[in-house]
gemmi code that builds the backbone of each chain (N, CA, C; Angstrom):
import gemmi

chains = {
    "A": [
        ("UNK", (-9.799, 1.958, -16.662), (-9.398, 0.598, -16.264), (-8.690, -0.078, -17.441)),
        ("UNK", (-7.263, -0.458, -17.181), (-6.586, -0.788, -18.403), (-6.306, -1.818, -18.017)),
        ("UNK", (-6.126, -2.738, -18.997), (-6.116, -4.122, -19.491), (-5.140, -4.764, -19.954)),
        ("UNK", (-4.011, -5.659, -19.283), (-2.882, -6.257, -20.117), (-3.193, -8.176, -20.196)),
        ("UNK", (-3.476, -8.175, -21.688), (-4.082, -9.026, -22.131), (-2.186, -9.776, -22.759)),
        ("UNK", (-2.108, -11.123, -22.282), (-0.957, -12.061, -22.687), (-1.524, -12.799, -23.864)),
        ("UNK", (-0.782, -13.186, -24.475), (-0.779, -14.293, -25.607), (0.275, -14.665, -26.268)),
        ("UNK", (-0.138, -16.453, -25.714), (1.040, -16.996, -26.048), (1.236, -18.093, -27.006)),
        ("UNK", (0.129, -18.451, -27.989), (0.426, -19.009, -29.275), (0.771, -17.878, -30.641)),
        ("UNK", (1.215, -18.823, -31.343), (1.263, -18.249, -32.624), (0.137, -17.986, -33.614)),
        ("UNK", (-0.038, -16.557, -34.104), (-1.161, -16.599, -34.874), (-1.374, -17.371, -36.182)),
        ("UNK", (-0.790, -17.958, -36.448), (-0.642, -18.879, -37.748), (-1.352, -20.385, -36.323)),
        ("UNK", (-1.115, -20.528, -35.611), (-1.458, -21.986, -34.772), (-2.951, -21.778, -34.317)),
        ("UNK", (-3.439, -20.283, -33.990), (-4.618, -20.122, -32.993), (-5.138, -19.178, -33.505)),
        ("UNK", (-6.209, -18.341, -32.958), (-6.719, -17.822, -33.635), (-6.561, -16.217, -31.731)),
        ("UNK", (-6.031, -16.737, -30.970), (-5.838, -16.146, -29.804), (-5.456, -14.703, -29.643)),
        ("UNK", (-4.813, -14.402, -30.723), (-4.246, -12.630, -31.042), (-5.075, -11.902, -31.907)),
        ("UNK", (-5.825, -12.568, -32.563), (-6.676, -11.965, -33.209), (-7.926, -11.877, -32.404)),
        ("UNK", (-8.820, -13.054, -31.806), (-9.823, -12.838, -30.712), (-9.656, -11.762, -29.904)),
        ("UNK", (-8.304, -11.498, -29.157), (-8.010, -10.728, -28.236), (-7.884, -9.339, -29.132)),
        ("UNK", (-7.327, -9.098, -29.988), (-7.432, -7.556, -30.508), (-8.910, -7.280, -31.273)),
        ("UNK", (-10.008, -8.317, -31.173), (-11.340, -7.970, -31.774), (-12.026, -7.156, -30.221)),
        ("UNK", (-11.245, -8.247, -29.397), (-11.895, -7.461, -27.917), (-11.448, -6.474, -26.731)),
        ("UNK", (-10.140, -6.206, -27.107), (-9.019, -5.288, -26.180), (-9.791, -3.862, -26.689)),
        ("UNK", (-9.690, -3.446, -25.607), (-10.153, -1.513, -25.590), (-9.228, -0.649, -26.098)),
        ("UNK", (-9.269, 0.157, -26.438), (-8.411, 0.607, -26.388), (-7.779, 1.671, -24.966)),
        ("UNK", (-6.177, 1.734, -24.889), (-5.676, 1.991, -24.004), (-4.969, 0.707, -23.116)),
        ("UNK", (-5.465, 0.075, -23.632), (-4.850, -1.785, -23.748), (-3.434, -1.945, -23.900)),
        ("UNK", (-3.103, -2.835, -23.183), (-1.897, -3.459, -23.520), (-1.688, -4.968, -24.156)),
        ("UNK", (-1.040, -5.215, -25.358), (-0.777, -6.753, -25.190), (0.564, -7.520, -25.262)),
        ("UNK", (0.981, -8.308, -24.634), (2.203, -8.825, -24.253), (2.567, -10.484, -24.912)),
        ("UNK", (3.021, -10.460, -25.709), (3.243, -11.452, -26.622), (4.290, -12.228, -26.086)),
        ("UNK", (3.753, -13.876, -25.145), (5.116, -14.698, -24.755), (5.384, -15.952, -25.357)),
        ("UNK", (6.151, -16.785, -25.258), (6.155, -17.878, -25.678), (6.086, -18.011, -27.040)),
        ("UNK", (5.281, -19.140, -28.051), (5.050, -18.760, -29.203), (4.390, -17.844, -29.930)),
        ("UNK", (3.760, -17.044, -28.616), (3.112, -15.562, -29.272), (3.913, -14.590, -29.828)),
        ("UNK", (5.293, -14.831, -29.063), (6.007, -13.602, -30.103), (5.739, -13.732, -31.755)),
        ("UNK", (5.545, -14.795, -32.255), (5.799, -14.762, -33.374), (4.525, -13.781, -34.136)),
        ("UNK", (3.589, -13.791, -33.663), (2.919, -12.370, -33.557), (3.271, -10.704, -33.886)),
        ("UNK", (4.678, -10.800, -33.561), (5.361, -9.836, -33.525), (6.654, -9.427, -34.774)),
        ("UNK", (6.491, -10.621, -35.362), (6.886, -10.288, -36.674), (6.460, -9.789, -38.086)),
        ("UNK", (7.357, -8.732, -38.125), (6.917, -7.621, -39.547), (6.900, -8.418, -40.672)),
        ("UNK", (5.982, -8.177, -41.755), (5.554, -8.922, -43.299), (5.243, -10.410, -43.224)),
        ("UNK", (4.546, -10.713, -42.130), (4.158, -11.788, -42.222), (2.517, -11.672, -42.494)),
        ("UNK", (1.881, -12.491, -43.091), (0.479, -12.659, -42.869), (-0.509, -12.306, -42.126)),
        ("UNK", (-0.026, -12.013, -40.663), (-0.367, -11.554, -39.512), (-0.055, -10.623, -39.437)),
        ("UNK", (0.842, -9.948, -39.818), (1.451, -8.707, -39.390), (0.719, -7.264, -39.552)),
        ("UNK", (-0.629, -7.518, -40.002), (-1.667, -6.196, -40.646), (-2.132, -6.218, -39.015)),
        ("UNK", (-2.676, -7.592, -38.574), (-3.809, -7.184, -37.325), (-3.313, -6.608, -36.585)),
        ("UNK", (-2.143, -6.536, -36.301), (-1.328, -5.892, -35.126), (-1.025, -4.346, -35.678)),
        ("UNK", (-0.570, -4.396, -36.626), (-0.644, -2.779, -37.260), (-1.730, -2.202, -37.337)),
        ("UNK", (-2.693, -2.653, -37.474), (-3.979, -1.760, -37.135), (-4.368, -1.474, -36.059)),
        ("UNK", (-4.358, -2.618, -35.377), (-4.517, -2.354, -33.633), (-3.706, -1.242, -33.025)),
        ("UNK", (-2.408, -1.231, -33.561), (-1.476, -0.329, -32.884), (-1.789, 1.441, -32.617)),
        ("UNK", (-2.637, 2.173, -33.018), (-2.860, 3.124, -33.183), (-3.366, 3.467, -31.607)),
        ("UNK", (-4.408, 2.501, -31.110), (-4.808, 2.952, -29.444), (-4.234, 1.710, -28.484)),
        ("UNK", (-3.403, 0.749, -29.257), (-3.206, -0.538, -28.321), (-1.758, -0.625, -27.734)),
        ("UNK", (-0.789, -1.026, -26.962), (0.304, -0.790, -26.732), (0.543, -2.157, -27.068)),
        ("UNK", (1.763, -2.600, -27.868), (2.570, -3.973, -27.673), (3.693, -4.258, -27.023)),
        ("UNK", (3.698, -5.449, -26.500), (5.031, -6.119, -25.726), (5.467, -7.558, -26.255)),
        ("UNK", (7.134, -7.454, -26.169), (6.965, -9.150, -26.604), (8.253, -9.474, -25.518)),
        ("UNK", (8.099, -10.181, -24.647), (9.129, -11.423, -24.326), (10.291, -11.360, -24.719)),
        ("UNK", (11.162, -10.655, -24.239), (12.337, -11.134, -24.713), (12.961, -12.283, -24.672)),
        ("UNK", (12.986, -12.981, -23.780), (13.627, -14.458, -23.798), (13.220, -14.997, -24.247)),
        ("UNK", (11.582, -15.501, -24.914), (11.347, -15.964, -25.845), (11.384, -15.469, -27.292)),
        ("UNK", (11.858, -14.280, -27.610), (12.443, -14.031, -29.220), (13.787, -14.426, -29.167)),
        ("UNK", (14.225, -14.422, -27.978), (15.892, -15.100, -28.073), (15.773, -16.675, -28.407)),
        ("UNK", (14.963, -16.927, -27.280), (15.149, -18.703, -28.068), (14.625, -19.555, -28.908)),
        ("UNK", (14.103, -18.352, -29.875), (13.208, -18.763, -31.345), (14.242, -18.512, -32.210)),
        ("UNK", (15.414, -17.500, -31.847), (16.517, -17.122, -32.681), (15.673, -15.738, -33.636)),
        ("UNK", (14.463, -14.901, -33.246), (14.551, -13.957, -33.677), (15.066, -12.996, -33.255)),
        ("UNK", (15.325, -11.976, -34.004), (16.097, -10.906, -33.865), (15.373, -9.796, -33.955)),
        ("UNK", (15.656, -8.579, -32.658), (14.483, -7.364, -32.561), (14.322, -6.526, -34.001)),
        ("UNK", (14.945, -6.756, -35.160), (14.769, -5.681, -36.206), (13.948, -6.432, -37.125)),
        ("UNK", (13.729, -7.722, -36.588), (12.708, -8.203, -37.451), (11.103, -8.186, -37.296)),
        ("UNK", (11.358, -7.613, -36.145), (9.895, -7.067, -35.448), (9.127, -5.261, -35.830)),
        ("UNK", (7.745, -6.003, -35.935), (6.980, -4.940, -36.563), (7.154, -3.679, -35.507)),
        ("UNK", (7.534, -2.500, -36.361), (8.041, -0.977, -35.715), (7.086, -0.909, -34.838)),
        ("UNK", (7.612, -0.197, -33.091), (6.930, 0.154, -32.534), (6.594, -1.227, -31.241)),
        ("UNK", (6.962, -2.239, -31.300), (6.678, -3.262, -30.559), (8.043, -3.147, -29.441)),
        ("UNK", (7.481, -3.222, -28.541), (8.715, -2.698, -27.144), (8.783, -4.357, -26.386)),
        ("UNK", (9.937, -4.645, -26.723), (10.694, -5.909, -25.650), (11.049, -5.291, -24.322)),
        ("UNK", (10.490, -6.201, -23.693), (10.352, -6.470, -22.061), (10.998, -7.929, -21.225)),
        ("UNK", (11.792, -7.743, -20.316), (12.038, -9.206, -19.832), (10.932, -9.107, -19.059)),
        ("UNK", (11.363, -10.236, -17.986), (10.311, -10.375, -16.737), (10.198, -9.777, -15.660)),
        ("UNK", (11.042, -8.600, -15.641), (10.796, -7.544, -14.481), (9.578, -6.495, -15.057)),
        ("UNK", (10.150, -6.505, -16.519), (9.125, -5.886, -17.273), (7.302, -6.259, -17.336)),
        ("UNK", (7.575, -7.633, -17.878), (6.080, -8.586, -17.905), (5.725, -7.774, -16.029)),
        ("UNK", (6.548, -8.127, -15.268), (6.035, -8.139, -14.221), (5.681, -6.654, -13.757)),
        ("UNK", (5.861, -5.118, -14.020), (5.639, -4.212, -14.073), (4.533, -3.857, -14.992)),
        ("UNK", (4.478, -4.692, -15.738), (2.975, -4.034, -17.228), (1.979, -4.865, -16.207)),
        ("UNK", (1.905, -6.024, -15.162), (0.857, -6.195, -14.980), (0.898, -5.892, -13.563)),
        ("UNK", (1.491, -5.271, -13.008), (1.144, -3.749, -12.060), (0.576, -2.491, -12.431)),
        ("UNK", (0.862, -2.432, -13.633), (0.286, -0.690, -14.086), (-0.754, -1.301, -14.248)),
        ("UNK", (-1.421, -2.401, -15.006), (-2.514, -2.411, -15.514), (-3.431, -2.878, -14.735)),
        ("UNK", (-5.002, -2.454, -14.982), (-5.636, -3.093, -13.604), (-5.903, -4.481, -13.257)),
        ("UNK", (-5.681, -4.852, -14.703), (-5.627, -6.568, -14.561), (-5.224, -7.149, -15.666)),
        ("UNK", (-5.035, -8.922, -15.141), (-4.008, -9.442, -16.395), (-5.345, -10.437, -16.954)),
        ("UNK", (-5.638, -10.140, -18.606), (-6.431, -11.158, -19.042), (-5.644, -12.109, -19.743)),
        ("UNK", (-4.987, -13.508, -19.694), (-4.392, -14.582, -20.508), (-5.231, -15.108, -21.394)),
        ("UNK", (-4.683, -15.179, -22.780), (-5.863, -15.840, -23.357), (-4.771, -17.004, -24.162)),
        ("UNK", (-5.586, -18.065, -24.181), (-4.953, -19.636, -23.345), (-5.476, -20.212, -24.924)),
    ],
    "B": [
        ("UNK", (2.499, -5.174, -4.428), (1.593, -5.727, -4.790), (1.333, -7.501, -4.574)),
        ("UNK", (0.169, -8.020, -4.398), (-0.016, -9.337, -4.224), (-0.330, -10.278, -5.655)),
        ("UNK", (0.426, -11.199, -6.036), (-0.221, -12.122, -7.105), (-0.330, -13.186, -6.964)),
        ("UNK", (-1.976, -13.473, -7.488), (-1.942, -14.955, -7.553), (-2.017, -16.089, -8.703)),
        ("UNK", (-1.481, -17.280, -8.882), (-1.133, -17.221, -9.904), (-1.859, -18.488, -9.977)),
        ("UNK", (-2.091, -18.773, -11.249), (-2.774, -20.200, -11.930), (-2.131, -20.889, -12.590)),
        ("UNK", (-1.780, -21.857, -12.579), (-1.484, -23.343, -13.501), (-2.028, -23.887, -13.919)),
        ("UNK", (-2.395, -24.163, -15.938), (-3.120, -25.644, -15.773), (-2.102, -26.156, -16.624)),
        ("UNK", (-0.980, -26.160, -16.944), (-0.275, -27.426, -17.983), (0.708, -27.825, -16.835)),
        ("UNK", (0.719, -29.121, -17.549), (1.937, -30.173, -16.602), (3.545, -29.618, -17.008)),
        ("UNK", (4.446, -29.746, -16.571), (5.107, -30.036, -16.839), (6.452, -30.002, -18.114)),
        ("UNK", (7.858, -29.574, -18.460), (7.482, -30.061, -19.910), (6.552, -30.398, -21.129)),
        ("UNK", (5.973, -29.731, -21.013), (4.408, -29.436, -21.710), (5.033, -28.745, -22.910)),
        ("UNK", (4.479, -27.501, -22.760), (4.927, -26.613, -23.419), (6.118, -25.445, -22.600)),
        ("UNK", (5.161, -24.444, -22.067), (6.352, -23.589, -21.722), (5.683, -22.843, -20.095)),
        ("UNK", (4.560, -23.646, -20.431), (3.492, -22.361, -18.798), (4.494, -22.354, -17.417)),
        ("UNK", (4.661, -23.980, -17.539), (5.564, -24.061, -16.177), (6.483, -23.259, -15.785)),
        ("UNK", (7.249, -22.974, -16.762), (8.285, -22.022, -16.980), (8.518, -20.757, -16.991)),
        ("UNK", (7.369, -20.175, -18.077), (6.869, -18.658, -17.693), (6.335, -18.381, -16.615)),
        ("UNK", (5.812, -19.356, -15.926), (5.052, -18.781, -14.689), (6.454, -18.586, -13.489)),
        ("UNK", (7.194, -19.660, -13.099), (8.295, -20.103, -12.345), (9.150, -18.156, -12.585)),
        ("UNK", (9.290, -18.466, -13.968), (10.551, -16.914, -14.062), (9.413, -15.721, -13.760)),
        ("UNK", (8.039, -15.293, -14.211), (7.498, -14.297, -13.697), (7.770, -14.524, -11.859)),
        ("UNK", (7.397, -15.192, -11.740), (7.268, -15.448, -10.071), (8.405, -14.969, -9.552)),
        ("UNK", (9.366, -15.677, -9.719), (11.062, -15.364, -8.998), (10.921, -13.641, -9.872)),
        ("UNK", (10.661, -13.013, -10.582), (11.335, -11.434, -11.148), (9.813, -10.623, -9.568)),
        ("UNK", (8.618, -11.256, -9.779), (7.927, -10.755, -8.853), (8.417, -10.682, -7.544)),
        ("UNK", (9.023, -11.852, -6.651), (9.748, -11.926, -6.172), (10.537, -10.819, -5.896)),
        ("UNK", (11.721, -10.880, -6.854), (12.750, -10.248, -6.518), (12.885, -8.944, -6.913)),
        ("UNK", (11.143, -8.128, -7.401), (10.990, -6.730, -7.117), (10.264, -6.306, -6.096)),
        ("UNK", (10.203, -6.925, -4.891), (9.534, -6.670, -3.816), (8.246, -6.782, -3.607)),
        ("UNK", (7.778, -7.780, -4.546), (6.060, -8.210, -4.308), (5.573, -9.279, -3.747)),
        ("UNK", (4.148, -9.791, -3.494), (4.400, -10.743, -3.018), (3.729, -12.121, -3.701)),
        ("UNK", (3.857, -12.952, -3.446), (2.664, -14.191, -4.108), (1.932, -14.858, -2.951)),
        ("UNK", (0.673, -14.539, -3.355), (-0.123, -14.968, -2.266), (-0.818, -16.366, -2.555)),
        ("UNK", (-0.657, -16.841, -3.230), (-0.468, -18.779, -3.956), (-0.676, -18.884, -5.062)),
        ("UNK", (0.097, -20.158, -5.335), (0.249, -20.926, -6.800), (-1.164, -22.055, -6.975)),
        ("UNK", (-1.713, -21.825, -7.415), (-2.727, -22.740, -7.384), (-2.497, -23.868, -9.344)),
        ("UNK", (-2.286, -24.743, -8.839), (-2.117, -25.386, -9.898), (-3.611, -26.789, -10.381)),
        ("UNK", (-4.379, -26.275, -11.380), (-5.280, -26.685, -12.057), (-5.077, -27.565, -12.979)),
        ("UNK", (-5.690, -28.610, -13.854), (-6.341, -29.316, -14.379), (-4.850, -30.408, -14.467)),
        ("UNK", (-4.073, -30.213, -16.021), (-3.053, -31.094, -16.296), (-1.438, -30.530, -15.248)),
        ("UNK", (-1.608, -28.961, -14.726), (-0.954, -28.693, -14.201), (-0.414, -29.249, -12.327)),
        ("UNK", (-1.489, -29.865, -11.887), (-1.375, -30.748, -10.793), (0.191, -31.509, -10.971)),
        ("UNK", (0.218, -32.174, -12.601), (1.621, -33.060, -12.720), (2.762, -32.022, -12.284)),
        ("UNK", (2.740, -30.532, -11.890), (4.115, -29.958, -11.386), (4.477, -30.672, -10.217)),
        ("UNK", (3.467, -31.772, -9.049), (3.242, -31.363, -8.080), (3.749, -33.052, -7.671)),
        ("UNK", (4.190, -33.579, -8.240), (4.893, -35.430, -8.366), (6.074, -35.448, -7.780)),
        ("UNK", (6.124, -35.746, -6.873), (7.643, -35.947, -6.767), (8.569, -36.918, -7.177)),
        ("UNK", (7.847, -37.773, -7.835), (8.177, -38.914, -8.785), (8.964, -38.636, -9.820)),
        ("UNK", (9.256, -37.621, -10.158), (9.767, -36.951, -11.618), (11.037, -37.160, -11.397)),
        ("UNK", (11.798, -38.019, -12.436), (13.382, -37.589, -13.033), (13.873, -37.353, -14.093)),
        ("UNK", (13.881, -36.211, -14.327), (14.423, -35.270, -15.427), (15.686, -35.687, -15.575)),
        ("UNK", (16.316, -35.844, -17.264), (18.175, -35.922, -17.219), (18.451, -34.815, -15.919)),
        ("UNK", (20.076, -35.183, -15.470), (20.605, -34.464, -15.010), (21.178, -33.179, -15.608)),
        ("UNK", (21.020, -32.829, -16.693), (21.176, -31.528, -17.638), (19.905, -30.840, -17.932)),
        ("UNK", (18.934, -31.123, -17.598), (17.968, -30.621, -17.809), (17.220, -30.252, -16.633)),
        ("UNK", (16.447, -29.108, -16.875), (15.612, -28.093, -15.183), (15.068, -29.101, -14.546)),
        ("UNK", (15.361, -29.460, -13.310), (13.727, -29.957, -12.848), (12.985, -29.427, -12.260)),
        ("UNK", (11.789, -28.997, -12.975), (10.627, -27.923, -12.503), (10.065, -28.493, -11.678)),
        ("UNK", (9.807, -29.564, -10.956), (9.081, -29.917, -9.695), (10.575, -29.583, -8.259)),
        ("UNK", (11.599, -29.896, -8.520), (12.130, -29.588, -7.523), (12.200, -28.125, -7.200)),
        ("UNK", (12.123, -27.350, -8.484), (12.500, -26.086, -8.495), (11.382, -24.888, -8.019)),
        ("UNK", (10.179, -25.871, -8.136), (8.759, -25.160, -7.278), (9.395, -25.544, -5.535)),
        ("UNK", (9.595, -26.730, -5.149), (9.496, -27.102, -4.018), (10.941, -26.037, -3.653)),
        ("UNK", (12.054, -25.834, -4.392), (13.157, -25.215, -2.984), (12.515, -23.660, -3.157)),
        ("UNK", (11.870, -22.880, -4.389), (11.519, -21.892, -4.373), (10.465, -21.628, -3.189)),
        ("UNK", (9.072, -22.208, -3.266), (8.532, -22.573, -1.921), (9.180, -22.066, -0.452)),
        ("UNK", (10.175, -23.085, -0.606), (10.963, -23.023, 0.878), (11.813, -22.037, 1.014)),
        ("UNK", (11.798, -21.272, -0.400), (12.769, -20.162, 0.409), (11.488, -18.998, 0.812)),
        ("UNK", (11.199, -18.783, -0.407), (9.558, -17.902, 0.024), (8.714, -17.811, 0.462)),
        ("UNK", (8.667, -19.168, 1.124), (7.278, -19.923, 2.175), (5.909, -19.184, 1.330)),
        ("UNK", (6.477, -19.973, 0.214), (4.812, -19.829, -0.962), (4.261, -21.045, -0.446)),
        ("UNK", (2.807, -20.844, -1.082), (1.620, -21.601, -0.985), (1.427, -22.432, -2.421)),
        ("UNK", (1.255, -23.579, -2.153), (1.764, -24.258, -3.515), (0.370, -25.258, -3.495)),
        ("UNK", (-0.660, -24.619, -4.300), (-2.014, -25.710, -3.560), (-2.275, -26.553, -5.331)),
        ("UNK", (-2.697, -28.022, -4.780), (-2.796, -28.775, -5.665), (-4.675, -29.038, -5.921)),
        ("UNK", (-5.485, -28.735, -7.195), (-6.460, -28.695, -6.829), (-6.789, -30.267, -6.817)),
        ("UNK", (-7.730, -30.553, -5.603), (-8.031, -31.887, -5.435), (-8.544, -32.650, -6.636)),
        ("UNK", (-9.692, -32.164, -7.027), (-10.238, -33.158, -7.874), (-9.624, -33.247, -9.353)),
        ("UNK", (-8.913, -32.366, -9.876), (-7.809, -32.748, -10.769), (-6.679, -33.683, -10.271)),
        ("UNK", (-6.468, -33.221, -9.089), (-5.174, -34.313, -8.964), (-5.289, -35.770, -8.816)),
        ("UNK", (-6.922, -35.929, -8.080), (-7.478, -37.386, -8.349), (-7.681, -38.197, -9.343)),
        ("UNK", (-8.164, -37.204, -10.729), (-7.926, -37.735, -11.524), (-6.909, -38.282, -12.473)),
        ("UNK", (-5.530, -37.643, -12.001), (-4.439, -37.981, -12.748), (-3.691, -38.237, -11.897)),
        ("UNK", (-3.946, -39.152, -10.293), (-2.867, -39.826, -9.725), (-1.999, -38.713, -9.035)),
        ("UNK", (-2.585, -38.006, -8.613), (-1.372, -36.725, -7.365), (-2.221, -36.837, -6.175)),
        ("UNK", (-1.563, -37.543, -5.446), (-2.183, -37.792, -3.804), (-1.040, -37.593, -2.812)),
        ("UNK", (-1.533, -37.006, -1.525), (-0.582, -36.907, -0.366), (-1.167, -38.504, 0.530)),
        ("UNK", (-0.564, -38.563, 1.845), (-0.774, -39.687, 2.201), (-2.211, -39.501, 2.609)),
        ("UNK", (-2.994, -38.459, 3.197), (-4.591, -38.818, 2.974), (-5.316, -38.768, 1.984)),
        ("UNK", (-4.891, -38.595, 1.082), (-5.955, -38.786, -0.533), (-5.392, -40.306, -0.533)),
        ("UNK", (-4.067, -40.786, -0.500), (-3.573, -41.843, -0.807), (-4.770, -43.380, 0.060)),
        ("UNK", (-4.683, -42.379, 0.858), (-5.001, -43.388, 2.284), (-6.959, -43.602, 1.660)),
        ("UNK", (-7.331, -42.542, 1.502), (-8.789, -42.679, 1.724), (-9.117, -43.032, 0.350)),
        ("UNK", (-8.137, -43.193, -1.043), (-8.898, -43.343, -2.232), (-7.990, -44.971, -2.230)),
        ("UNK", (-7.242, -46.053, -1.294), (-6.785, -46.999, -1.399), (-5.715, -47.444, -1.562)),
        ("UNK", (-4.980, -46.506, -2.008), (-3.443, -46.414, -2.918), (-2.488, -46.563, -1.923)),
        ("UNK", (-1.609, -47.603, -2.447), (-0.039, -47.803, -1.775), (0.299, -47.082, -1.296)),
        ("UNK", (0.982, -46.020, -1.920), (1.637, -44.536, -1.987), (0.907, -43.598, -1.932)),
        ("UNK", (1.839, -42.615, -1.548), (1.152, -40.901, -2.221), (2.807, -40.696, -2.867)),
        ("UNK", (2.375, -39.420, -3.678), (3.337, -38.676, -4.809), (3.550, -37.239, -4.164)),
        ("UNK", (3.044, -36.567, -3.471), (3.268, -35.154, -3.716), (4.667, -34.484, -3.313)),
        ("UNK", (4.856, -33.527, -3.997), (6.494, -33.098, -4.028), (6.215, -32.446, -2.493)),
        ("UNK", (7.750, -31.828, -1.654), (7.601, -31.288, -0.629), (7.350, -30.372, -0.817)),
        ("UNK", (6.320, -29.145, -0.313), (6.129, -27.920, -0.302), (4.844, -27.617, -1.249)),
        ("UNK", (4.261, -28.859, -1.744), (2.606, -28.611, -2.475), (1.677, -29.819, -1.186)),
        ("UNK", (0.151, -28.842, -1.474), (-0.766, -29.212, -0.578), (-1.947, -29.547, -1.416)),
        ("UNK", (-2.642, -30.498, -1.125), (-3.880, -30.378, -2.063), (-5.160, -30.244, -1.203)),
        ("UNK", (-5.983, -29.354, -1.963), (-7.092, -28.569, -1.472), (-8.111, -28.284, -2.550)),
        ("UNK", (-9.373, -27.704, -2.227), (-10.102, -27.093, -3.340), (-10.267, -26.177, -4.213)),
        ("UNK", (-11.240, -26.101, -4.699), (-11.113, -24.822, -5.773), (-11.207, -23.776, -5.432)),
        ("UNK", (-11.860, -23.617, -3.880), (-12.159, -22.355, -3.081), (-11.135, -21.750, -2.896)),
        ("UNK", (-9.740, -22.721, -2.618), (-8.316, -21.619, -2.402), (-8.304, -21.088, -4.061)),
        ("UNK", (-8.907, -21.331, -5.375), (-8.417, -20.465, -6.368), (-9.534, -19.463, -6.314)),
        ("UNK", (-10.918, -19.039, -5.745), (-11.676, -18.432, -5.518), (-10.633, -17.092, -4.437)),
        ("UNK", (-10.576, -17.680, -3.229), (-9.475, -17.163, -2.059), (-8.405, -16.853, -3.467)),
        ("UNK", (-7.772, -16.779, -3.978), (-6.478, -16.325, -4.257), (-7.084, -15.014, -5.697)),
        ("UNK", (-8.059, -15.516, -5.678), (-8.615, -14.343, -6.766), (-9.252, -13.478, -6.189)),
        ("UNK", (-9.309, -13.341, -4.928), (-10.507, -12.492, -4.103), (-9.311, -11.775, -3.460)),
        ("UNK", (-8.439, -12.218, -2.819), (-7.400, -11.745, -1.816), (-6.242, -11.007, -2.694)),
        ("UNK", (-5.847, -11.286, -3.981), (-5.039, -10.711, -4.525), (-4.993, -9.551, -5.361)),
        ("UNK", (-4.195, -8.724, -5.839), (-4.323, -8.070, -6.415), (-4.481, -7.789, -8.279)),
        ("UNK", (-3.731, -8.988, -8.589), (-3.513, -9.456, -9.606), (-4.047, -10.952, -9.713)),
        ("UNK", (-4.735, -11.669, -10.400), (-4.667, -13.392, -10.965), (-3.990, -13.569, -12.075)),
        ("UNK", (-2.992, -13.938, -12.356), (-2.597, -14.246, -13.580), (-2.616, -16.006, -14.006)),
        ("UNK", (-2.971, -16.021, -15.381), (-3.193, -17.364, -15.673), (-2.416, -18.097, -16.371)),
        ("UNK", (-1.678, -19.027, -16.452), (-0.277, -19.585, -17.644), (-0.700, -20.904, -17.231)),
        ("UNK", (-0.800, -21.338, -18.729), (-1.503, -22.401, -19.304), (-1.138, -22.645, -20.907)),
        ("UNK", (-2.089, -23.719, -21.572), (-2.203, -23.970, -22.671), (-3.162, -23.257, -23.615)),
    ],
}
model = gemmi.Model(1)
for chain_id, residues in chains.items():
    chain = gemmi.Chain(chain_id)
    for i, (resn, *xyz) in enumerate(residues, 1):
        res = gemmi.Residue()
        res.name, res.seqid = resn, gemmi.SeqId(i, " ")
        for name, pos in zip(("N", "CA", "C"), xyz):
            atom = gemmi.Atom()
            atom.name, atom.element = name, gemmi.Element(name[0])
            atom.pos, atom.b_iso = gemmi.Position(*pos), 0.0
            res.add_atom(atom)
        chain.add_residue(res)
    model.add_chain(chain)
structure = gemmi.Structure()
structure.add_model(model)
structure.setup_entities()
């Protein structure tokens, strides 16, 4: 039973990406929207929890929201796969359910 | 597949309104279905028809109501949030005293049981919020 867990603050604002990767299973998915992409940026402060997680966890980030933050995909930590919303909307078909953490 | 979906931010808020609106229309338009929008706590304010946005800018209450009407979605307003922040049709209007009612065309207000019903009946709940 796999799990696509959203989050959509910034880990510098919340503490929401980190809660969620203390509790995601592995075989997990997590999908980073809104100000969560910023989650998804390499050498930042944040950027360890997600690299560790990555070994059994899958990542996603929003593309339209790294577009209208003005980041750019090479600034994102290796291995993080952009998805629009056909996408968002296919990861939470494969998965057996969507947990948001708000 | 069936989704049902949750609201609790208003409006120009932040961004829920929005992410939820574009997941919906891509669900939509890969052949799935939405089996209702249930909009919760500060998210009731999608549901005003009172709202005027500049003319350059989205208006997310009209843009629930023509989506609605093309998809004949279910657009439920939960009651006792909306009482508290002033979203009445003409019988909430009527039975809590009020001049008016507000609600946009194509939202209904009801209980929490339709977000019980939309989590029981669907296949998916997804939640976009604050």
């Amino acid at each position: 039973m796999a799990t696509l867990h959203t989050v959509n603050k910034s880990p510098t604002d919340r503490n929401t990406l980190e809660a969620c990767l203390r509790l995601a299973k592995g075989g997990s998915s997590v999908l980073m929207i809104e100000d969560g992409v910023y989650g998804a940026l390499k050498g930042t402060q944040k950027s360890g929890i997600v690299e560790d997680a990555m070994k059994d966890i899958k990542f996603y980030v929003l593309g339209g929201d790294l577009k209208a933050r003005g980041i750019e995909e090479n600034k994102l930590i290796d291995g993080v796969n952009v998805v629009d919303y056909a996408g968002f909307v296919n990861l939470a078909t494969e998965n057996d359910r969507v947990q948001s953490w708000l | 597949m069936k989704f049902g979906i949750q609201i609790n931010e208003g409006p120009y808020t932040h961004e829920a309104s929005d992410t939820a609106y574009h997941f919906i229309k891509a669900a939509l338009d890969n052949g799935h279905e939405i089996f209702r929008i249930f909009f919760y706590h500060d998210g009731v304010h999608n549901g005003t028809r009172l709202t005027a946005p500049p003319q350059d800018d989205r208006n997310i209450v009209n843009r629930w109501t023509e989506l609605a009407e093309k998809h004949d979605l279910d657009l439920v307003v939960c009651v006792a949030a909306a009482q508290r922040r002033g979203i009445a049709d003409a019988d909430e209007a009527k039975r809590n005293g009020k001049d008016t009612d507000n609600i946009a065309p194509g939202f209904r207000i009801s209980g929490l049981g339709q977000l019980i019903e939309a989590g029981i009946q669907s296949d998916r709940l997804l939640v976009f919020g604050d």
